[in-house]
N, C-alpha and C positions, 0 to 999 in steps of 0.2 A: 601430639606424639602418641596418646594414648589410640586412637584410629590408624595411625601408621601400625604401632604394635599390632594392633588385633587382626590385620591384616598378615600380619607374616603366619606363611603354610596355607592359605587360602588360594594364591595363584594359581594358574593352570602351568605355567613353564618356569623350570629351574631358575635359567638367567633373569626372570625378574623376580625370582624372590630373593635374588642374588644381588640386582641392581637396589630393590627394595630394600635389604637389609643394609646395605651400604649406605644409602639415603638416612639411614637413621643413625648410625653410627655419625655421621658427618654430622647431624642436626643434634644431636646429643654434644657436641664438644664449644656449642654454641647454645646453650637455654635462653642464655637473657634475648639472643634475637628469637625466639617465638614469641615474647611475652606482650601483648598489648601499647601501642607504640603511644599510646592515648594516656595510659599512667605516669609515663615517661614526660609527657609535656605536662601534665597537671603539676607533676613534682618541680618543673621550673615556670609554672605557677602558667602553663598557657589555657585558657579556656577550649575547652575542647566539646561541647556540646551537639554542632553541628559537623562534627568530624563521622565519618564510618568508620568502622572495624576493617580491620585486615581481612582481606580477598572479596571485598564488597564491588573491588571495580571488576572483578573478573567477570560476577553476577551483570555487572552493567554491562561491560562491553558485549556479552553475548543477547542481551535486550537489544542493544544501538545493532550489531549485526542480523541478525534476526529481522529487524524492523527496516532493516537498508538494504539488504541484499535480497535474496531470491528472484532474481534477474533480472533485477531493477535496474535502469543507469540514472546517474545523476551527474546537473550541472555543480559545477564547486558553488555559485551561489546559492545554489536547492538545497545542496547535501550542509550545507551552512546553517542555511536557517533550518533544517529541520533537525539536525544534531540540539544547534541551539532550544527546540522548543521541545525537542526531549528530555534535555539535561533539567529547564524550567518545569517541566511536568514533575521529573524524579526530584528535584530537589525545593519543590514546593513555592518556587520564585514567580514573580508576577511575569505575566507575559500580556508587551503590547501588540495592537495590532492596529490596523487604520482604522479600526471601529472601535477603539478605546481599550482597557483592559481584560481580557481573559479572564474572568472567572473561574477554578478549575471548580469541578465534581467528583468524589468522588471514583466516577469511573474513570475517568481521565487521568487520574495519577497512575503511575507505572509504580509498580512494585516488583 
């Protein structure tokens, strides 16, 4: 909230600092849904260790587009497994392959 506020009077056009201020208004009359969704399951005792934060898949999804598009095409079994050995990179899991397991490095992790 506090980034939404310091943005009001910064816009260049009226209607979005219009639509902007409304946007806050509406997310004010709701706090508990900002609040970390990961506190919420500790408190009914869920381990939550390997969970992200809120808006981490947005960060992902525009990695997986980025690395799939730019006028690329792809078969569904391609775009399969290479989704698949993305996700494995980002989230540190093993990946096999017919020459046994993938060791990652360092540079190979996607952050």
């Amino acid at each position: 909230m506090v980034e939404l506020n310091s943005a009001v009077g910064t816009l260049e056009h009226e209607k979005k600092e219009e639509r902007l201020e409304a946007l806050i208004a509406q997310l004010s009359q709701y706090p508990e849904a900002l609040g970390d969704y990961r506190e919420k399951l500790k408190e009914k005792e869920i381990d939550t260790p390997g969970f992200r934060p809120m808006g981490s898949a947005e960060g992902t999804m525009r990695v997986f587009a980025k690395r799939l598009k730019n006028g690329r095409s792809w078969s569904k079994i391609g775009l399969d497994k290479f989704v698949a050995i993305m996700v494995a990179l980002k989230d540190n899991l093993e990946i096999n392959t017919l020459q046994g397991i993938l060791e990652q490095t360092p540079e190979q992790q996607i952050g």
